[in-house]
C-alpha positions as CSV (number, residue, x, y, z in Angstrom):
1,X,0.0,0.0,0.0
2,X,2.7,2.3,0.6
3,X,3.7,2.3,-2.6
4,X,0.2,2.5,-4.7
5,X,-0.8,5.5,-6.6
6,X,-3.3,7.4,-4.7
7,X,-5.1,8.3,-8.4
8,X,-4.9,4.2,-8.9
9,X,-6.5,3.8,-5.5
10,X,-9.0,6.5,-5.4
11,X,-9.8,5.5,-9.1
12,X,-10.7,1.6,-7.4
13,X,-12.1,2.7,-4.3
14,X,-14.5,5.4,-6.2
15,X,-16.2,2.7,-8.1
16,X,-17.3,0.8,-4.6
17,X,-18.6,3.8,-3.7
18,X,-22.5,4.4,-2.8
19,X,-24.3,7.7,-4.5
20,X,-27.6,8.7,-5.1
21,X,-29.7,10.5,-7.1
22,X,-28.6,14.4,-5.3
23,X,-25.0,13.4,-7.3
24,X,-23.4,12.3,-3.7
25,X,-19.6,11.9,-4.2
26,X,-18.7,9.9,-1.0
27,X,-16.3,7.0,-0.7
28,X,-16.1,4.5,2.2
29,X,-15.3,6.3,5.0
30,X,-13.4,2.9,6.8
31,X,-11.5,2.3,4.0
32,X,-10.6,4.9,1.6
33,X,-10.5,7.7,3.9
34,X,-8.8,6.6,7.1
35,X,-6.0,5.4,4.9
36,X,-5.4,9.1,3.3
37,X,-5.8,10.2,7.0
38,X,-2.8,8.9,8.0
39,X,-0.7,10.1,4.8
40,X,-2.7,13.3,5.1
41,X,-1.1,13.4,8.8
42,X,2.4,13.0,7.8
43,X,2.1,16.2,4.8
44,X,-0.8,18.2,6.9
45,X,-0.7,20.5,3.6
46,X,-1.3,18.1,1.1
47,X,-4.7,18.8,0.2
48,X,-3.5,22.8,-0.6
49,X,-0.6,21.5,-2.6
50,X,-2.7,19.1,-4.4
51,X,-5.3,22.5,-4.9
52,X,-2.1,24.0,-6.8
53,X,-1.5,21.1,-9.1
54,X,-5.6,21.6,-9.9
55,X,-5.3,25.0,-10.8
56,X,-1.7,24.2,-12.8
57,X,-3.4,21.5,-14.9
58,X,-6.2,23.1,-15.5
59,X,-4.9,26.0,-17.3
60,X,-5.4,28.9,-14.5
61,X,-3.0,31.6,-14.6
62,X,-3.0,32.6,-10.9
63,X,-4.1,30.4,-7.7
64,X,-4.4,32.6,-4.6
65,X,-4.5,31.6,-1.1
66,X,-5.7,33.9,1.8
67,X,-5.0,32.7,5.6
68,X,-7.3,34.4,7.8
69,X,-8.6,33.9,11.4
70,X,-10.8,31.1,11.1
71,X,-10.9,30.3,7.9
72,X,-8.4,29.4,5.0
73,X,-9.7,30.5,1.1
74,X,-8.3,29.3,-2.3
75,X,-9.3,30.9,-5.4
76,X,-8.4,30.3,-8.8
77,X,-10.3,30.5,-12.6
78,X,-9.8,27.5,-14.7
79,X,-8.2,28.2,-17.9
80,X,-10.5,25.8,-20.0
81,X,-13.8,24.1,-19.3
82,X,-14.2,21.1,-16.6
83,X,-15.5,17.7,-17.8
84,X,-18.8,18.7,-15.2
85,X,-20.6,15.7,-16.2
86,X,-17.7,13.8,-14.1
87,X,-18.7,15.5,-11.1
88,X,-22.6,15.6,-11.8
89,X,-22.2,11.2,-12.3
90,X,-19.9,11.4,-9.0
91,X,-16.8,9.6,-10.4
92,X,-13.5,9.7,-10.9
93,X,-12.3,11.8,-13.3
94,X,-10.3,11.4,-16.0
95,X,-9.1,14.8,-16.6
96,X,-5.8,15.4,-14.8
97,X,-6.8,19.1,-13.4
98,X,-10.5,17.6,-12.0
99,X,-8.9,14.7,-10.5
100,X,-5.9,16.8,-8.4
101,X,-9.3,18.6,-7.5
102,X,-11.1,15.4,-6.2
103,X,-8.2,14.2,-4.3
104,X,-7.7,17.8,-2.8
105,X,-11.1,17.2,-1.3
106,X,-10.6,14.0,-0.3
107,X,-7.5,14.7,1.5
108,X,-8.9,17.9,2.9
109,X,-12.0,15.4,4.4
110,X,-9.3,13.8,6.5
111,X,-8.0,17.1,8.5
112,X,-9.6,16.9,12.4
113,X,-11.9,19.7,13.6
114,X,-12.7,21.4,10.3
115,X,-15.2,22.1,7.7
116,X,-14.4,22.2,4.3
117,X,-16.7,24.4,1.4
118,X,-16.5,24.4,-2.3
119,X,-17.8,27.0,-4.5
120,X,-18.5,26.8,-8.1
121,X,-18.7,30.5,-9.6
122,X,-20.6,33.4,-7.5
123,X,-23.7,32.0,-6.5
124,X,-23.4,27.8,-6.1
125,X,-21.8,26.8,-3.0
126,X,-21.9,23.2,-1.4
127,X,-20.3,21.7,2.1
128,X,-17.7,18.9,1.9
129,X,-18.7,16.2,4.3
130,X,-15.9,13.4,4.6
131,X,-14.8,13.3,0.9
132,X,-18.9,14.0,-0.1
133,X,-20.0,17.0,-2.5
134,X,-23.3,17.3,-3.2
135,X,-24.4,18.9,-6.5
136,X,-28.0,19.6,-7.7
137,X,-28.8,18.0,-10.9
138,X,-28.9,21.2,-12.5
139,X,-25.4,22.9,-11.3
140,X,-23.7,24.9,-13.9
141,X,-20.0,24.5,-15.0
142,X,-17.7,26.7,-12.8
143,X,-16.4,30.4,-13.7
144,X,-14.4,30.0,-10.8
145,X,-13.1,27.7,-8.2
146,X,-13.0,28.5,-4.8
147,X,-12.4,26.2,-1.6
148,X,-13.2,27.1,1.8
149,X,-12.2,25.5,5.0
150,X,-13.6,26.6,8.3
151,X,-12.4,26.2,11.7
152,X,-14.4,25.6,14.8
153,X,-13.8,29.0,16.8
154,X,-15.4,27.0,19.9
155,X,-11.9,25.6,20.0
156,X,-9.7,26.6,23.0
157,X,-7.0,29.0,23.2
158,X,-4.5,26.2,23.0
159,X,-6.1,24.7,19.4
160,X,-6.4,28.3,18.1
161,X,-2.3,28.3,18.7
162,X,-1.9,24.6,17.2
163,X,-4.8,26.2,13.9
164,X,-2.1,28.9,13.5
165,X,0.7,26.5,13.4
166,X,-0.4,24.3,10.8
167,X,-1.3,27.5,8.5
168,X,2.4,27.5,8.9
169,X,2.8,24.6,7.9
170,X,0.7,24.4,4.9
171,X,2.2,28.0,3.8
172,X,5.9,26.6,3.9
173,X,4.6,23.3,2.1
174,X,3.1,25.5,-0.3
175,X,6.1,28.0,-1.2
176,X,9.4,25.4,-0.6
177,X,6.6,22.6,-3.2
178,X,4.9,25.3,-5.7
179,X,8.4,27.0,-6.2
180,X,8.7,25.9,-10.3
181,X,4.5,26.0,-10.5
182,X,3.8,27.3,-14.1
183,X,1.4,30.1,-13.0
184,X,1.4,32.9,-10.1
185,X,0.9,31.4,-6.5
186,X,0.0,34.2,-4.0
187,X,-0.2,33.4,-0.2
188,X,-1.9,36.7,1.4
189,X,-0.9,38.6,-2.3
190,X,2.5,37.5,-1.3
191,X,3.7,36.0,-4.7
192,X,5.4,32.5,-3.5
193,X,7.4,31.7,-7.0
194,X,9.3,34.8,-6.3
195,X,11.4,33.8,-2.8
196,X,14.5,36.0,-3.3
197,X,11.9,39.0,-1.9
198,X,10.4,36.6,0.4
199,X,13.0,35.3,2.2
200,X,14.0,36.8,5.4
201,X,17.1,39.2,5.0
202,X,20.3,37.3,5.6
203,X,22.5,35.1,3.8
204,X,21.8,34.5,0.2
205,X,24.8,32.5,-1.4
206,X,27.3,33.8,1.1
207,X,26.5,37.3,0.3
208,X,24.9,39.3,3.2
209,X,21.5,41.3,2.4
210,X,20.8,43.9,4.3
211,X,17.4,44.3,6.3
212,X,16.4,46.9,4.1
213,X,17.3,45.7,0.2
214,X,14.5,44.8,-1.3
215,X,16.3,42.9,-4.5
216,X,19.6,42.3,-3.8
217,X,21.7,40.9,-6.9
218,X,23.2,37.1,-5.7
219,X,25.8,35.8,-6.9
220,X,25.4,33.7,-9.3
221,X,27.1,29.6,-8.9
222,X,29.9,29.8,-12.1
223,X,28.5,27.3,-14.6
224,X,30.6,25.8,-17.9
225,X,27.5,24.6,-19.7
226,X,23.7,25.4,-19.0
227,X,21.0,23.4,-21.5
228,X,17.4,24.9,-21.6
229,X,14.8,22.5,-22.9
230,X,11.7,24.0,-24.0
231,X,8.7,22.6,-25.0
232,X,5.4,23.3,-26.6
233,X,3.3,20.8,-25.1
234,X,1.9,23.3,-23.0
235,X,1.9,25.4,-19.7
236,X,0.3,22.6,-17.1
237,X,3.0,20.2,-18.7
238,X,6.4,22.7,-18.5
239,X,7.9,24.4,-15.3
240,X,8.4,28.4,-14.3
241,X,12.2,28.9,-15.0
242,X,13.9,32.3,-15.7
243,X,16.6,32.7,-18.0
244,X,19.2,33.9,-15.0
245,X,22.2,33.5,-16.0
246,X,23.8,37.5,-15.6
247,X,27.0,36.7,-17.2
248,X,26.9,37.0,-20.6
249,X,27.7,33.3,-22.0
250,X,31.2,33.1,-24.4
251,X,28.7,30.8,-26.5
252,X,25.5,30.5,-27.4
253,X,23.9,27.3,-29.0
254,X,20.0,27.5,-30.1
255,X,19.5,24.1,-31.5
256,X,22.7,23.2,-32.9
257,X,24.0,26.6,-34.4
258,X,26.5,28.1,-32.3
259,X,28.0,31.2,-32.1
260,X,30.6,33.1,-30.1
261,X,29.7,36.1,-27.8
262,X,31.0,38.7,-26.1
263,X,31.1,36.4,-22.3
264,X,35.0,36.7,-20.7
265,X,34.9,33.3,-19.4
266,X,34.2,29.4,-20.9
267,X,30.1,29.5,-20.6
268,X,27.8,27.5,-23.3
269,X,24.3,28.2,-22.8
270,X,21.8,25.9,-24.8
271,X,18.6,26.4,-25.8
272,X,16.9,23.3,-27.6
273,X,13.6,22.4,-28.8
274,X,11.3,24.9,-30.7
275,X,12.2,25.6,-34.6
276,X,12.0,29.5,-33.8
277,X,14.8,29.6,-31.7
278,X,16.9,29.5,-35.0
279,X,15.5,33.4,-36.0
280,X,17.5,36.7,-34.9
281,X,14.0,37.9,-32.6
282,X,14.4,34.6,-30.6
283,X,14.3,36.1,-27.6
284,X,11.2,38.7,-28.7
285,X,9.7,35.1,-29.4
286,X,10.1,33.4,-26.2
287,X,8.8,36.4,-24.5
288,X,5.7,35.8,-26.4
289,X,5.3,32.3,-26.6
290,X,6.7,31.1,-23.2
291,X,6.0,33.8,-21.2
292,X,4.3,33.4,-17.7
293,X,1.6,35.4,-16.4
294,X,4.1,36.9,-13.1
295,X,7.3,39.0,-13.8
296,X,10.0,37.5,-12.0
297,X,11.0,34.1,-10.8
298,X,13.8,32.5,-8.9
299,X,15.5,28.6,-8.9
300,X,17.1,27.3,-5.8
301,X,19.8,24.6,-5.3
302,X,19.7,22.6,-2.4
303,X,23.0,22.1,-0.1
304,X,24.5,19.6,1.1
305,X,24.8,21.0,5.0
306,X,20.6,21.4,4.3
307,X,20.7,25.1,3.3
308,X,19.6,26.3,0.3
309,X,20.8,28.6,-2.2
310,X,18.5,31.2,-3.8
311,X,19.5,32.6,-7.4
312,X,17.6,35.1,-9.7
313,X,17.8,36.8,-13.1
314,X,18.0,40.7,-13.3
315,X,19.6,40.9,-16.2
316,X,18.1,40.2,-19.9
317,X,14.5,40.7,-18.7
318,X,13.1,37.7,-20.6
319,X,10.9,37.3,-17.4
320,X,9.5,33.4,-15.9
321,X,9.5,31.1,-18.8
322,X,7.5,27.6,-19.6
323,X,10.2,25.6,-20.3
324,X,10.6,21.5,-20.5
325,X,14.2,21.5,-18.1
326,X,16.9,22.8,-16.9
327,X,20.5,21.3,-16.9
328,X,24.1,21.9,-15.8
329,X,27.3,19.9,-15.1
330,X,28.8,21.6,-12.6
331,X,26.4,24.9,-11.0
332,X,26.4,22.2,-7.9
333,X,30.1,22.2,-7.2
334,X,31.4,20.2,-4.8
335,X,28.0,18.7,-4.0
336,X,26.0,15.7,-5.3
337,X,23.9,15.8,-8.4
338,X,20.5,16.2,-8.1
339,X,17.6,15.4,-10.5
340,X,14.2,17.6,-9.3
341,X,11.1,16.5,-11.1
342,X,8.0,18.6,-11.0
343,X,4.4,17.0,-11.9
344,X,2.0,19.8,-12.7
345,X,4.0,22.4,-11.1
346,X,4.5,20.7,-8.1
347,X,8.3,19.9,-6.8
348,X,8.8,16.4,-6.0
349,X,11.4,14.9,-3.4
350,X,14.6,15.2,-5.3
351,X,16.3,12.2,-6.5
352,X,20.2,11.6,-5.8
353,X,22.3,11.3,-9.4
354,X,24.9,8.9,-9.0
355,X,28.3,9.8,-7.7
356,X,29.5,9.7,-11.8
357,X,27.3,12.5,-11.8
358,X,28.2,14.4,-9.0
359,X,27.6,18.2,-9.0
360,X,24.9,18.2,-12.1
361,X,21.9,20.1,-11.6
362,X,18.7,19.1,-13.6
363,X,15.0,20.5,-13.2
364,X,12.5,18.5,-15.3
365,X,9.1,18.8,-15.8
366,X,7.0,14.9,-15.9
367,X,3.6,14.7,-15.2
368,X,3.0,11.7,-16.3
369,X,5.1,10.6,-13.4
370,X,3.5,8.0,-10.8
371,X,3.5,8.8,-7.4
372,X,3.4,7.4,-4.2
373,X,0.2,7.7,-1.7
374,X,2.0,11.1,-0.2
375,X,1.6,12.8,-3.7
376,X,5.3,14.1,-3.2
377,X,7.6,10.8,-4.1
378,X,7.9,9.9,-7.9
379,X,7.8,6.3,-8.1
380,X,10.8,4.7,-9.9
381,X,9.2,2.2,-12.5
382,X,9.5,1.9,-16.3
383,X,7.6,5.5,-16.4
384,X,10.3,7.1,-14.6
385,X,12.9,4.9,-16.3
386,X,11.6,5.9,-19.5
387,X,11.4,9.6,-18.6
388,X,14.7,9.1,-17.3
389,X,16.3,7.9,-20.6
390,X,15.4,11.6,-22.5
391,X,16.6,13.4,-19.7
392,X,20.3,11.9,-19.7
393,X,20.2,12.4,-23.5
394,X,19.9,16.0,-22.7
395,X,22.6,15.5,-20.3
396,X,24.5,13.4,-23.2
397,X,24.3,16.5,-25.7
398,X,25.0,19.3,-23.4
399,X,28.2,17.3,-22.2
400,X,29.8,16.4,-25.7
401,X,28.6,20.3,-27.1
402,X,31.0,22.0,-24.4
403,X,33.8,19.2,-25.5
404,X,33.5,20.2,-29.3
405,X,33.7,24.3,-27.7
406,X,36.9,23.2,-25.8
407,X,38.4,21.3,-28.9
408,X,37.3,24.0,-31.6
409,X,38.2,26.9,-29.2
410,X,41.4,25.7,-27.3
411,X,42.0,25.3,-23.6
412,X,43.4,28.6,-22.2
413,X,42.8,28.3,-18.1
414,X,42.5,25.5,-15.3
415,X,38.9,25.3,-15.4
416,X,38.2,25.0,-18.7
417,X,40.6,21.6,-18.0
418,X,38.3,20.7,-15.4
419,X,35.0,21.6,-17.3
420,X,36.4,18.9,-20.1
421,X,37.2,16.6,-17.7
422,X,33.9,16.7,-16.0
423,X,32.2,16.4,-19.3
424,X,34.1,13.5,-20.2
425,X,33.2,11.4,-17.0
426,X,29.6,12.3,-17.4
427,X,29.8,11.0,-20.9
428,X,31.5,7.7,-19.5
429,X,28.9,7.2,-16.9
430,X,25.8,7.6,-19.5
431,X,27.7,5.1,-22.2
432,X,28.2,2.7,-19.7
433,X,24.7,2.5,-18.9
């Protein structure tokens, strides 16, 4: 069990389910729901993370989030139609947006001394009773989608202070989980993909931030070889990255035609995929085609002493992109590689690389992915070997592209010898595999 898909299980458990003629969408309270209770226990915030994969898959530009005294809100407007007949013949849905949506409710039916409310445009509201909704057999597709949850303010002062810090919780779930979402999330107006103002003043990459800087310019990790994957499969099915690199790059490759800049120092930065990256406006096109609905956007690595690093463009103004993945060989030096996936613009736990593959970086976007009852572990099965297989080949390219710079170019400093001998292990690891 620890190991099924929850969309697998609530796709089983849905079908034993008893409904009537109101459109009733209730499972089996002793089974189905007392086992999400206790993975609902573990991630207390699941239910609001799940409520961002919704609004990601179904095409909203914006999901907002307002914590107030007694009562927690989430609004966002679906960017396309719902299948409504699934919820009006109370099943599971089909539709990757409608079912995040039904397990959101489920998983919010677990959470103790609370009341949950979901609203369907300005006028149709209904309660959420232990995973039930009901609908009236005329209900109207939704304009918008907002959920409620109540508190009981009977509660004493001691459950008021244990309320608050599970809002906590759920907000930190929310920001460190939603960080590479596809589409604005806003906690209190606060916009979440955009950390770097966030964050408390302190240390950003070693470099201190005083209280009162706003935007302080981190330094960015020094990279040999960056590779961009875009992707027009769409926004639900990409991940928010900015183009952040501030240095100018000594070469530039947009889908195998490179070209020599103006950067001081060994940098190759790819960008791969899309037939228009090969015209001179490439990057007016990207701002147009790829272009998110929030201005600015941030990616973090993760240290090995548990800290993390936060990094952010201010330079070429191209704004959060939709884009398939990010890779690099050696942005994590001295540290293990990491592979982050992100299903429907939700982070995953990362995966470890091997030690071949020791200080690569790769963000990837999968949502096909299966995951595990928690909603936060990718499963590692032939999906995710599959998925696995395109991503090295990415890897593969970018590696023996910065060896053909190196051999074309010359080797004029120390670590342009170690950027060629990194490349070169990274290329023995994948052909041995």
């Amino acid at each position: 069990m620890a190991l099924q898909d929850i969309e697998a299980f609530l796709a089983r458990e849905v079908h034993e389910a008893q409904f009537d003629s109101s459109g009733s969408f209730s499972l089996d309270e002793a089974r189905s729901l007392d086992k999400l209770a206790r993975h609902q226990s573990e991630r207390p915030g699941l239910w609001l993370v799940k409520l961002v994969q919704a609004a990601t898959a179904l095409g909203a530009e914006e999901i907002s989030v307002q914590q107030l005294l007694g009562q927690t809100r989430v609004r966002f407007q679906p960017g396309r139609p719902l299948p409504w007949e699934d919820w009006q013949q109370a099943r599971a849905s089909q539709d990757p947006g409608l079912r995040h949506l039904q397990i959101a409710l489920q998983a919010a039916s677990t959470l103790p001394r609370c009341r949950f409310s979901l609203k369907l445009g300005p006028k149709s509201e209904w309660q959420v009773e232990r995973g039930a909704v009901r609908f009236p057999a005329d209900a109207q597709g939704p304009e918008m989608v907002e959920i409620k949850r109540h508190w009981n303010l009977t509660l004493s002062l001691a459950e008021h202070i244990r309320g608050a810090g599970l809002q906590l919780d759920e907000s930190l779930l929310l920001q460190e989980l939603a960080r590479y979402a596809p589409l604005g999330v806003r906690l209190d107006h606060r916009l979440l993909n955009d950390p770097v103002i966030n964050k408390p003043p302190g240390l950003r990459l070693g470099v201190y931030v005083p209280p009162f800087l706003a935007r302080p310019r981190p330094a960015i990790p020094y990279t040999s070889v960056e590779r961009i994957v875009l992707s027009s499969a769409g926004r639900s099915g990409c991940l928010g990255l900015m183009d952040h690199s501030l240095r100018i790059p000594a070469f530039l490759e947009r889908n195998q035609q490179r070209e020599r800049t103006e950067g001081k120092h060994l940098f190759l930065q790819q960008w791969v995929g899309e037939g228009w990256l090969n015209g001179e406006d490439w990057r007016t096109s990207l701002r147009h085609k790829l272009r998110l609905p929030y201005g600015l956007f941030d990616s973090r690595i993760e240290r090995n002493d548990g800290l993390f690093e936060i990094w952010s463009d201010y330079n070429r103004n191209l704004g959060a992109l939709a884009v398939r993945g990010y890779l690099s060989l050696d942005i994590n030096r001295g540290r293990e590689g990491r592979l982050y996936l992100v299903r429907d613009g939700l982070l995953m736990k990362p995966k470890v690389l091997p030690e071949e593959l020791s200080e690569v970086l790769i963000l990837w976007s999968a949502g096909h992915l299966n995951t595990d009852l928690s909603q936060l572990q990718v499963i590692e099965d032939d999906v995710y070997a599959a998925e696995l297989t395109k991503i090295f080949a990415e890897l593969d390219a970018a590696a023996r592209s910065l060896l053909e710079v190196l051999r074309h170019y010359g080797v004029n400093s120390a670590s342009q010898v170690q950027a060629g001998e990194r490349a070169r292990r990274v290329l023995r690891y994948l052909d041995s595999r």
